[in-house]
C-alpha positions as CSV (number, residue, x, y, z in Angstrom):
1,X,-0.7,2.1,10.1
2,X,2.1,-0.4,8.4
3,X,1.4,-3.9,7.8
4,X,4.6,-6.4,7.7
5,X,3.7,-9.6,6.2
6,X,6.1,-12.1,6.6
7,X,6.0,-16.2,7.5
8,X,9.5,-15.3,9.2
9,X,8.3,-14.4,12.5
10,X,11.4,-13.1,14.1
11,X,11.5,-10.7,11.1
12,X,8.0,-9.8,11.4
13,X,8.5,-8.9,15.2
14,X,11.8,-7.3,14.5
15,X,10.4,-5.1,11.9
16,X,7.5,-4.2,13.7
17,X,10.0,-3.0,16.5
18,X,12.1,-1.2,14.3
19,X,9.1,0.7,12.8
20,X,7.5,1.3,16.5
21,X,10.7,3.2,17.9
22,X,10.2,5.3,14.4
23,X,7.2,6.1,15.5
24,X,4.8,4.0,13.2
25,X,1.9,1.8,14.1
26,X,2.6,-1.3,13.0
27,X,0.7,-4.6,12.6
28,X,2.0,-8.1,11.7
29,X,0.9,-11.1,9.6
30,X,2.6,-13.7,9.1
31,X,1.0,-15.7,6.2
32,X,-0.9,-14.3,3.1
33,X,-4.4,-15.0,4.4
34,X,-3.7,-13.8,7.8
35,X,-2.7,-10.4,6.2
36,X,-5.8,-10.5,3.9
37,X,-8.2,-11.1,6.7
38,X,-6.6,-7.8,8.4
39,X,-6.7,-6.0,5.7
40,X,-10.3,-6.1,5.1
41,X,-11.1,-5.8,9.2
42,X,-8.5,-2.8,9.6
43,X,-7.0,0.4,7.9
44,X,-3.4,0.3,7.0
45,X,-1.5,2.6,4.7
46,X,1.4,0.5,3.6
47,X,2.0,-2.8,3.3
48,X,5.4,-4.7,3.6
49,X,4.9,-7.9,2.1
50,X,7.8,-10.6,1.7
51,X,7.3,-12.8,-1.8
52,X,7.2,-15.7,-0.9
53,X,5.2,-17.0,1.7
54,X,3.5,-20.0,2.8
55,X,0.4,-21.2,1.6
56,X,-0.5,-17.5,-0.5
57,X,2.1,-16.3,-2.8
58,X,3.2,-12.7,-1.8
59,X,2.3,-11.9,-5.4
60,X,-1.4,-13.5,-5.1
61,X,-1.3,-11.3,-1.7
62,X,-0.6,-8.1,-3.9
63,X,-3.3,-9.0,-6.3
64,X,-6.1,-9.7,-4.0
65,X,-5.0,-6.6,-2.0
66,X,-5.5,-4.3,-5.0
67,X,-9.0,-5.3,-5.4
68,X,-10.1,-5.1,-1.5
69,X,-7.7,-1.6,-1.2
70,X,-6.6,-0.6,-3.9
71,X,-5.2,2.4,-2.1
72,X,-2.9,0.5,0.0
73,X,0.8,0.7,-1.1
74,X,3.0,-2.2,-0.9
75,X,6.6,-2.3,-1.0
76,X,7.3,-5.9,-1.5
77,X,10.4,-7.8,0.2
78,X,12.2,-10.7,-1.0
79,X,15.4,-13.0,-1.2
80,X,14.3,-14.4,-4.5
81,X,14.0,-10.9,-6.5
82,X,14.7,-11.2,-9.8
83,X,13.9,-9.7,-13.1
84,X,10.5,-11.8,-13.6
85,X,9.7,-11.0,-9.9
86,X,10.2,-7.7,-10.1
87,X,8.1,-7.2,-13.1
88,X,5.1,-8.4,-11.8
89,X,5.2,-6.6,-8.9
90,X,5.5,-3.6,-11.2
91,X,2.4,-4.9,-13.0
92,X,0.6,-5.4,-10.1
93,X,1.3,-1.4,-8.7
94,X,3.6,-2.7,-6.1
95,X,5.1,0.9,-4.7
96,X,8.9,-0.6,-4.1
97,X,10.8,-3.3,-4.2
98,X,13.3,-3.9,-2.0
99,X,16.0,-7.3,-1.7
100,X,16.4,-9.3,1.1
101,X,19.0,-8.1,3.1
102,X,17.8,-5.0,2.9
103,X,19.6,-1.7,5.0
104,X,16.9,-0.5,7.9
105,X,17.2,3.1,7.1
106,X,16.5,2.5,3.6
107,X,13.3,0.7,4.2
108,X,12.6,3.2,6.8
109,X,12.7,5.9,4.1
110,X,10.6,3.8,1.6
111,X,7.4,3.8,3.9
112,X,8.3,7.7,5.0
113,X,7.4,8.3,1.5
114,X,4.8,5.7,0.7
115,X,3.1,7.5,3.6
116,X,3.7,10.4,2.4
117,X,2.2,10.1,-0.9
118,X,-0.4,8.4,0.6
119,X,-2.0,11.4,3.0
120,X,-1.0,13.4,-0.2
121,X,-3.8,11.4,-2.1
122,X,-5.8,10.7,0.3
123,X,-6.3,15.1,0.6
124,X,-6.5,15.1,-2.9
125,X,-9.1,12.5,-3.1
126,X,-11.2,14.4,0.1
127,X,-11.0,17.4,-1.6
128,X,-12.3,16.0,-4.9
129,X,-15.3,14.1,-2.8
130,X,-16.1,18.1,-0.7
131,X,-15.9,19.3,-4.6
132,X,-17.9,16.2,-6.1
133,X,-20.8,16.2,-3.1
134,X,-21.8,20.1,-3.8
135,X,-23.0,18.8,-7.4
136,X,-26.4,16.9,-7.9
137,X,-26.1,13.1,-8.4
138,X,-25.9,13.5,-11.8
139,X,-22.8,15.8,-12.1
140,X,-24.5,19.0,-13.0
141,X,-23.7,22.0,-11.2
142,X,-25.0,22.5,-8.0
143,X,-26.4,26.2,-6.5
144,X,-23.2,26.0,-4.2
145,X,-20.9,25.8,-6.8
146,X,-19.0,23.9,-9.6
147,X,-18.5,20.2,-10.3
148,X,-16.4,18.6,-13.0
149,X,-18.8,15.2,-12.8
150,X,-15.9,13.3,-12.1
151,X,-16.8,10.1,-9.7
152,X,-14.4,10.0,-6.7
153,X,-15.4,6.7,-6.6
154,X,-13.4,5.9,-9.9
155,X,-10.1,7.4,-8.7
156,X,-7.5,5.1,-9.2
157,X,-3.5,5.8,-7.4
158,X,-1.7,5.8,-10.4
159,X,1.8,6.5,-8.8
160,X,4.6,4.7,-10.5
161,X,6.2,2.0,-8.9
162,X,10.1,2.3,-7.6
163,X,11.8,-0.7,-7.9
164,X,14.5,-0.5,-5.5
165,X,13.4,2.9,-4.3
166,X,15.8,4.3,-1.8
């Protein structure tokens, strides 16, 4: 599921349609805490978050987000993009970065391939939890097999972020 977060709401329901018809479900927020409260009450995979927003700062958005889901990619929108902008996105894990008026198709192939290396991790990370639950709690080796003793729990996405991905 894609979440657009955006205090425009004509651009919020626009995007959401625009995502719909390429086959995406898509919910909409359109302020930060709005799009925090879903995002602990609902699964999403990516995020589109606009920068500045009222009330909650897209950025504070991105930072809070990262500690409830830190899973959850976000390509972050904006008008007001510069440099500085940009670079604490980055520092923040944002997944892209794209300027306000962005081309459709472009942001259309941004979430194909957040989404996309999304279920990629999210198979890696289920394989590594089957591997991890044959051992015993303390990472030995179980009779069923072999375990590494890494904690799944401690996984961290570590993806680099593409500013202006396209």
């Amino acid at each position: 599921m894609v979440l657009v977060v955006d205090d425009n709401q004509d651009l919020c329901q626009l995007l959401s349609e625009i995502l719909e018809e390429a086959g995406y479900n898509v919910g909409i927020a359109c302020d930060g805490r709005a799009a925090l409260d879903k995002i602990k009450k609902e699964r999403h995979d990516v995020m589109i978050l606009d920068y500045k927003l009222s009330g909650i700062s897209g950025l504070t958005v991105l930072k809070k987000t990262r500690q409830i889901r830190p899973s959850l990619r976000t390509i972050m929108i904006s008008a007001y993009g510069n440099e500085s902008v940009r670079k604490r996105a980055q520092k923040l894990e944002a997944y892209a970065f794209l300027d306000k008026p962005f081309n459709i198709d472009r942001l259309k192939k941004t979430v194909k391939k957040a989404l996309t290396r999304q279920r990629r991790r999210c198979v890696n990370e289920t394989n590594l939890h089957k591997l991890h639950s044959r051992c015993s709690p303390n990472g030995h080796l179980s009779s069923s097999g072999f375990c590494s003793g890494t904690d799944s729990g401690s996984l961290k996405d570590r993806h680099p972020v593409h500013i202006g991905a396209g």
